[in-house]
ROLOMI-144939 format. One record per residue: x negated, y negated, z of N, C-alpha, C in turn; residue in three letters. Coordinates in steps of 0.05 Angstrom, whole numbers, padded with zeros to 5 digits, always signed. Example, Ala and Ser with C-alpha at 12.3 -4.5 7.8 and 13.67 -1.06 7.14 Angstrom:
% residues 2
-00264+00114+00156-00246+00090+00156-00264+00066+00156Ala/-00257+00045+00142-00273+00021+00143-00258-00001+00157Ser/
This chain:
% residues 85
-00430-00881+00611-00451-00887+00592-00453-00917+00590Unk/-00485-00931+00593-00484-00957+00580-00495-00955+00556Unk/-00492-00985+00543-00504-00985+00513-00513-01014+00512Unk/-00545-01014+00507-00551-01041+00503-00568-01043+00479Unk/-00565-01074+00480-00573-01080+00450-00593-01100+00442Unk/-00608-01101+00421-00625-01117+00421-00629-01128+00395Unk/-00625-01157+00382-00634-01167+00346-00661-01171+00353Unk/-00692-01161+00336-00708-01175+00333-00719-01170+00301Unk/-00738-01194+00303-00737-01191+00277-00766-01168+00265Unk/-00765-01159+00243-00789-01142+00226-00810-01156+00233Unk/-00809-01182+00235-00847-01193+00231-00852-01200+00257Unk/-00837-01186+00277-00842-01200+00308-00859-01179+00318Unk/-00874-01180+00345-00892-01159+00352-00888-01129+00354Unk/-00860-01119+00363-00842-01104+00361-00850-01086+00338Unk/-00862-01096+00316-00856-01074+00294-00884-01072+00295Unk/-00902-01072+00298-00932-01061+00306-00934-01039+00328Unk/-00922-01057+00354-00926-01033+00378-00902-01021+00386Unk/-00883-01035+00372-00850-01019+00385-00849-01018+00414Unk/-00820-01020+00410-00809-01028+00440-00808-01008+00458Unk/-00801-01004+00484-00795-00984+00501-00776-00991+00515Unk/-00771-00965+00525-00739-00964+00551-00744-00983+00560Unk/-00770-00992+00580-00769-01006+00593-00768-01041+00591Unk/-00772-01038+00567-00767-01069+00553-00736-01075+00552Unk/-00717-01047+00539-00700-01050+00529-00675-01050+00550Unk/-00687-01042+00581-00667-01052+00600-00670-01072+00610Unk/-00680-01100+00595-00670-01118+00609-00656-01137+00586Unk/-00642-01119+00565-00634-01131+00535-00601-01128+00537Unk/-00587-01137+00530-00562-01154+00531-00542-01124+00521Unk/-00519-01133+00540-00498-01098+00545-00483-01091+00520Unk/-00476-01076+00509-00462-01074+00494-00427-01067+00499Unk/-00408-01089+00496-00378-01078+00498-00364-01062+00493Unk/-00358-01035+00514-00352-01019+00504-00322-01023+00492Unk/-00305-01005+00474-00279-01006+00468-00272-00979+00459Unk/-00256-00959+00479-00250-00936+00473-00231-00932+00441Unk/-00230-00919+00429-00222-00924+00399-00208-00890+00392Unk/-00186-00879+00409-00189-00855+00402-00204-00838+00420Unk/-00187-00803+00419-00195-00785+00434-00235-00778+00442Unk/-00241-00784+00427-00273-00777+00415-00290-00801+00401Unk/-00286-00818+00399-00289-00851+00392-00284-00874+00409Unk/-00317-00883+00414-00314-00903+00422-00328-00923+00410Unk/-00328-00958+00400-00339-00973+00390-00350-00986+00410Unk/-00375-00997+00401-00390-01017+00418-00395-01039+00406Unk/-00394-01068+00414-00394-01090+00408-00417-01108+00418Unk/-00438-01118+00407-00466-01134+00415-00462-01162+00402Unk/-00457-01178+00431-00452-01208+00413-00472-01220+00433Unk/-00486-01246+00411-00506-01264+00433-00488-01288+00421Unk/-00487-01308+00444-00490-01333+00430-00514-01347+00435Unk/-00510-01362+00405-00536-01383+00407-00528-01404+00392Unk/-00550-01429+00400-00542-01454+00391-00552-01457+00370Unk/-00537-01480+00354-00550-01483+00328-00582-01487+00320Unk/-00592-01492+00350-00623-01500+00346-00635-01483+00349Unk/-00619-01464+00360-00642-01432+00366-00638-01417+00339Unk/-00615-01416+00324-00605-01405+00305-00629-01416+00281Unk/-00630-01448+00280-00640-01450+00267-00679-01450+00262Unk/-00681-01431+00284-00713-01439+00293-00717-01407+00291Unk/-00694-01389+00283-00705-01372+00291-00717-01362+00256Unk/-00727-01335+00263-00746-01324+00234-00725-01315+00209Unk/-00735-01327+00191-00718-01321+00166-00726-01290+00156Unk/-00706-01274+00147-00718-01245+00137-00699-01230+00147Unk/-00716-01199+00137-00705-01171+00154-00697-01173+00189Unk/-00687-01164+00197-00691-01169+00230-00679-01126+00239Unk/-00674-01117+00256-00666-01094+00253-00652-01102+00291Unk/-00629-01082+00293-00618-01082+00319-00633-01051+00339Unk/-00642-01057+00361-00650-01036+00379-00630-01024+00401Unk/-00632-01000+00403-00598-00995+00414-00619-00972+00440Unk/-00610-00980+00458-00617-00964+00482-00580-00950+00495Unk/-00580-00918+00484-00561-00915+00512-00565-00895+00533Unk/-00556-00891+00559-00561-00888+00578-00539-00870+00598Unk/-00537-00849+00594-00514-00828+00604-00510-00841+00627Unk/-00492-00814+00643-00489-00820+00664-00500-00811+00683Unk/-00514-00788+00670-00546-00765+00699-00571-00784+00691Unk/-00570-00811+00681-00599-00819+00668-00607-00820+00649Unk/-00604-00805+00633-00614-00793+00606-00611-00819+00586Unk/-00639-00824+00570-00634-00840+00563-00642-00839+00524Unk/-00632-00855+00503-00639-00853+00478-00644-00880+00472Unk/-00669-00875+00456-00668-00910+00446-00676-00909+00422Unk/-00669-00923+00402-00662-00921+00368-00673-00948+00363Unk/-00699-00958+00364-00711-00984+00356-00700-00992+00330Unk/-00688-00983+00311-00681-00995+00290-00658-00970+00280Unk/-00634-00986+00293-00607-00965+00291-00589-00979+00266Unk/-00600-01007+00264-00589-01024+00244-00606-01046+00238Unk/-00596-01055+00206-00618-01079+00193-00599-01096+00190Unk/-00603-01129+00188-00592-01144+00169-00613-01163+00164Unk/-00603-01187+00143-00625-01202+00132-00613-01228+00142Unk/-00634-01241+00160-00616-01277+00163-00633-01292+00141Unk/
């Protein structure tokens, strides 16, 4: 299985037309870390510089989570998580 991930923010185009698979495979991997028989955690880190950080949109933002078995099969959860920057 992969798992990828995506921050964008509520007031970006995204929340009018929403995203697709096809957007969301070219969005940044998520780390997997097995955690247990039946548990596994995934980890989505970007870095950015203080000037992107600081340029980017103040507000809601939500995380988009695409995952991707292993016959293909694919799920994508445009807003699987929120936070506020």
């Amino acid at each position: 299985m992969s798992v990828k991930a995506l921050a964008w923010p509520a007031a970006s185009p995204f929340a009018k037309r929403g995203l697709t698979v096809k957007e969301m495979a070219d969005a940044e991997a998520a780390k997997c870390t097995p955690s247990g028989h039946d548990v596994v955690h995934y980890t989505y880190r970007v870095a950015v510089t203080r000037a992107e950080a600081n340029g980017s949109p103040r507000g809601r933002w939500h995380i988009a989570v695409l995952a991707t078995a292993k016959n293909g099969d694919t799920t994508l959860k445009t807003k699987a998580a929120d936070f506020t920057a």
